[in-house]
C-alpha positions in Angstrom: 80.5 60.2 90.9 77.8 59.5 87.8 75.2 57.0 89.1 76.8 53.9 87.7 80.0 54.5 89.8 81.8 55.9 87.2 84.2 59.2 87.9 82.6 61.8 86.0 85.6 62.6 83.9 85.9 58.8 83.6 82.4 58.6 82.4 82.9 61.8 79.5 86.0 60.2 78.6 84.3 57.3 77.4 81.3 58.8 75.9 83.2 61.4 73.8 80.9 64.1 75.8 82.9 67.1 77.3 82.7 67.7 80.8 80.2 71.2 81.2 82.1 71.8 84.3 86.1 72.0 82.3 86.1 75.8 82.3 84.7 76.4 85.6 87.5 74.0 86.9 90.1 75.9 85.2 89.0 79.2 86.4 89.1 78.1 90.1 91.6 76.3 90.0 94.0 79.2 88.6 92.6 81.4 91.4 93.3 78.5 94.0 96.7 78.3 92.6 97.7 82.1 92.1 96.6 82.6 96.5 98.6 79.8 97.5 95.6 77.3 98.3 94.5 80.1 100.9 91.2 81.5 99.5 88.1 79.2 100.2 84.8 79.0 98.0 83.7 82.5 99.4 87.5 84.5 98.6 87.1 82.5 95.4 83.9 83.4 94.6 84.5 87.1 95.1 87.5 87.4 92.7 85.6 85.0 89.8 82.4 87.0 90.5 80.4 84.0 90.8 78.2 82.5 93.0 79.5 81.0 96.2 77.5 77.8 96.0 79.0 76.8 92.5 82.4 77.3 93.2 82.3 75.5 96.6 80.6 73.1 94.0 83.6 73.1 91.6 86.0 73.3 94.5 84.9 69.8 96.1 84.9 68.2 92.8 88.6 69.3 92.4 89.4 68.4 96.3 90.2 71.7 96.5 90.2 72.8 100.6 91.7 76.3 101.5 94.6 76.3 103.7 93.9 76.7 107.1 96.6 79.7 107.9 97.5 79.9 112.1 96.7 82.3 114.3 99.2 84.5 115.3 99.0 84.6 119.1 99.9 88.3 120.5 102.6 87.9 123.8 102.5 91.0 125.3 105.7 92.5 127.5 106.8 90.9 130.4 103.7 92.4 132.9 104.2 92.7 137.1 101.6 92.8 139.7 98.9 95.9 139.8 100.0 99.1 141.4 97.7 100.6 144.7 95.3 102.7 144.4 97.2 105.6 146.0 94.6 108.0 144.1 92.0 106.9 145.9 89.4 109.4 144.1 90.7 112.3 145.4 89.8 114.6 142.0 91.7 117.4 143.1 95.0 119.1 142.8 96.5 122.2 144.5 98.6 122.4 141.2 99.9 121.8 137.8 101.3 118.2 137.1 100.5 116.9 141.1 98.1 114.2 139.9 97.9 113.1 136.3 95.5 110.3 134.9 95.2 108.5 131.7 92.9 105.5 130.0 92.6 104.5 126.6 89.1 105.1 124.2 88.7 103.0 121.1 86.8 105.0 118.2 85.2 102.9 115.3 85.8 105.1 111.9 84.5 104.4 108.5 88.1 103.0 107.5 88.7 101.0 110.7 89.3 101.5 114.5 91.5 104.1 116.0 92.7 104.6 119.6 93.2 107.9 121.7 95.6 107.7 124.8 95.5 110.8 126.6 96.9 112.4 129.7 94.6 114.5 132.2 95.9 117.1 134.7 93.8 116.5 137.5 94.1 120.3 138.4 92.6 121.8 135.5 91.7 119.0 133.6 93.9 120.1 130.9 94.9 117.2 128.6 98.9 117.6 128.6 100.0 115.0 126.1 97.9 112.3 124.1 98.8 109.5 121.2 96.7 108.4 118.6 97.5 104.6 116.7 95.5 102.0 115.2 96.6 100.1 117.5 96.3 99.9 121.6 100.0 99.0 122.1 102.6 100.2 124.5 104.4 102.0 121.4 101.5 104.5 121.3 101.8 104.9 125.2 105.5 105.2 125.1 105.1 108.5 123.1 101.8 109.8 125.1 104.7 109.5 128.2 107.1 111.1 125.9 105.3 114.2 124.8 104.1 114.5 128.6 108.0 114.2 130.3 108.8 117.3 127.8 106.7 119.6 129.7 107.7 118.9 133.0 109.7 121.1 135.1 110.8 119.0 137.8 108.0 117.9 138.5 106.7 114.1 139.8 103.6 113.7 139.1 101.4 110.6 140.7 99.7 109.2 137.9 97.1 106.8 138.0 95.1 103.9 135.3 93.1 101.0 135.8 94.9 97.8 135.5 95.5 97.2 132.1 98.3 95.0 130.4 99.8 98.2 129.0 100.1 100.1 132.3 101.5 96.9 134.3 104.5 96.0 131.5 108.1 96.6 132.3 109.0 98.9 130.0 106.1 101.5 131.2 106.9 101.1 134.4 110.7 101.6 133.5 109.9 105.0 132.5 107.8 106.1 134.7 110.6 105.2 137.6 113.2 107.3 135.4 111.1 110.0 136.2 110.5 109.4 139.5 106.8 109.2 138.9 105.0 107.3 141.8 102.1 105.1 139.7 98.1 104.5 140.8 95.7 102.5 139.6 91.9 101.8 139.7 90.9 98.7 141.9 89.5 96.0 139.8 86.8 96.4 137.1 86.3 99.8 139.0 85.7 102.9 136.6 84.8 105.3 139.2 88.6 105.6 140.3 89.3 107.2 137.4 86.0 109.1 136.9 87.3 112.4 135.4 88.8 110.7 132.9 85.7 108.7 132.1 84.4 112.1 131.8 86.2 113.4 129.3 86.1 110.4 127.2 81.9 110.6 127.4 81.9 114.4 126.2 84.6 114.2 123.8 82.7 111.3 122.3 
């Protein structure tokens, strides 16, 4: 508003003066328009090159608010109750595929985050299958248990993890009954149960 209470467009109308802010209007208002109303002053500001404080400026003389977009709310698988800890730190094996245990690391790259979910032989410490995804999701854990079933021989291995969403839906624990694999996990918030595969994740990292 002009300090006599007049609209500023109002008040260039009737004085025959142009309005200095016409182009800048334009501008963001075309940028406004083009992203659907969803880029604020700052998005704005970034594609115009400008500073944020004028277009936020031109924005609330236009009324111009960026859409406020929802939040899409993950719902992961069905889960069940956590398994025992059958394990119970005992970190050795008298063979191949007896004991098997498996956790998932998160490494931050230059182009984003990236997630290892590996499988440890408890005998040798041999990793015998592992995923990698940008995501932690039970896809990337379906095909670690995947690449793992292909080398077995007849074999049913215990195989233990801490209590995580991914290791407590229906469809992992689906497979792992297929197979007759017995499942172990880590008592609550403990990281010792499942210290060789802490391990590995320290000297890998």
């Amino acid at each position: 508003m002009h300090s006599a209470g007049i609209p500023k467009s109002s008040f260039y109308y009737h004085t025959g003066k142009t309005d200095p802010d016409t182009a800048a209007k334009t501008a963001v208002s075309e940028v406004y328009r083009r992203h659907k109303g969803r880029y604020g002053h700052r998005r704005i500001a970034a594609v115009l090159s400008w500073n944020k404080k004028k277009v936020q400026r031109i924005m609330g003389l236009l009324g111009l608010k960026a859409k406020v977009r929802s939040k899409k709310t993950y719902r992961p698988q069905t889960v069940g109750e956590a398994s025992d800890n059958i394990l119970n730190r005992e970190f050795t094996a008298g063979k191949p595929a007896d004991k098997w245990l498996t956790d998932v690391t998160e490494f931050k790259c230059t182009d984003g985050k990236l997630y290892l979910s590996p499988i440890l032989d408890v005998f040798n410490r041999e990793i015998v299958a592992y995923s990698l995804g940008r995501r932690a999701n039970s896809k990337m854990v379906a095909q670690m248990l995947d690449q793992a079933f292909g080398r077995l021989k007849g074999q049913t291995p215990l195989l233990h993890s801490d209590q995580g969403v991914l290791y407590r839906t229906e469809a992992y624990r689906t497979k792992l009954a297929e197979k007759g694999i017995v499942q172990s996990m880590s008592r609550k918030g403990n990281c010792w149960d499942n210290a060789p595969m802490e391990s590995f994740f320290g000297t890998l990292k």
